[in-house]
N, C-alpha and C positions, 0 to 999 in steps of 0.2 A: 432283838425285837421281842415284844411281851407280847404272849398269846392268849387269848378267854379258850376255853373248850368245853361249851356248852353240852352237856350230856342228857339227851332225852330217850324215853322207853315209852312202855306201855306200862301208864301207872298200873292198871288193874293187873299185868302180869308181875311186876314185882311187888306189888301189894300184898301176892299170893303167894312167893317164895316162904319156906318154911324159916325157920331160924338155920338150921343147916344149911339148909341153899343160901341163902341172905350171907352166912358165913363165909360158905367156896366161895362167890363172887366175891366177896370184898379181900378174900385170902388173895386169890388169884390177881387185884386188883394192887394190892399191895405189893407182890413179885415183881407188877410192872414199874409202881412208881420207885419203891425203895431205890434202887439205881439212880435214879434221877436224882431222890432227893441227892444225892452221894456228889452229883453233877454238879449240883446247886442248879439246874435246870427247872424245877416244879417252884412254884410257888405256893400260893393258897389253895385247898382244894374243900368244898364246901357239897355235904349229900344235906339234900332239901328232904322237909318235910312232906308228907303229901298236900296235893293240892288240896285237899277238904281244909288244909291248916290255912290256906292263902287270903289272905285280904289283896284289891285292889282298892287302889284311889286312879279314878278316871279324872282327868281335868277336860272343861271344855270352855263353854259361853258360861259364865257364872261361879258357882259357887261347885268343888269340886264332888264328885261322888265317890264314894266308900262302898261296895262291895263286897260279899264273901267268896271268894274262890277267883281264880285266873282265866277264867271264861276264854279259853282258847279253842280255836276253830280248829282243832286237831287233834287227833287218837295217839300222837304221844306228847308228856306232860313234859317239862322241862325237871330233872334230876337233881342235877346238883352241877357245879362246875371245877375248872382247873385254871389255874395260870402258868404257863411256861417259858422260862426265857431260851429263846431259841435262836441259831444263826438264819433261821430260812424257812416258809411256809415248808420244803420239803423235807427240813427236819422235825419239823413240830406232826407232818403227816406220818412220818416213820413213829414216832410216839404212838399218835392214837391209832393206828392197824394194830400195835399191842393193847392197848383198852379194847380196843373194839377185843378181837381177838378173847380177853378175858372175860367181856361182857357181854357177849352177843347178842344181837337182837334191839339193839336201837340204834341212835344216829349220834354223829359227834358235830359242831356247827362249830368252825374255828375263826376266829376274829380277830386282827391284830388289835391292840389296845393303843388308843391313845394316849389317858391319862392313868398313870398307877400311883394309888395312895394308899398305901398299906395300912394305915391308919395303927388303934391299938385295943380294938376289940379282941377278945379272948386271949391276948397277950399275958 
């Protein structure tokens, strides 16, 4: 089964990481995944820009709406994500206690994936 692993924080606290800090967390981030990649377990892994960079398009009755920013009702911003192929929700949880673990201080939201199309962006 292929897994999403939605990574959210507090934009404005890694906003404020130094370039050092910004480093150890992605050092330490990278200790977790390398293995994996090894597994062939990880898939895509994608760190977003901040939301200042985001456009929304709203669809409703009509003609759709264009937006700046992801206008989320919540104090953590969506990060960036992962895909994982994994035997089992409790293997894909054993994964992210090690992200967590490296990155402390936000949430990880895990999804099985229906459709995966790897497409050939940045290929």
């Amino acid at each position: 089964m292929l897994y999403a692993v939605l990574c959210y924080h507090n934009e404005a606290v890694t906003e404020a990481w130094s370039k050092a800090e910004d480093d150890a967390v992605m050092a330490r981030l990278a200790a977790v995944q390398e293995p994996l990649a090894r597994q062939g377990k990880i898939g895509p892994v994608a760190r977003l820009l901040p939301t200042t960079a985001a456009t929304t398009l709203r669809q409703g009755a009509g003609e759709p709406l264009v937006i700046d920013g992801p206008f989320a009702e919540t104090k953590e911003q969506l990060l960036g994500f992962y895909t994982f192929d994994c035997a089992s929700l409790d293997e894909v949880l054993d994964i992210v206690r090690d992200l967590a673990n490296a990155n402390p201080g936000g949430s990880y939201e895990i999804r099985p994936i229906r459709i995966f199309k790897p497409g050939t962006a940045g290929s």
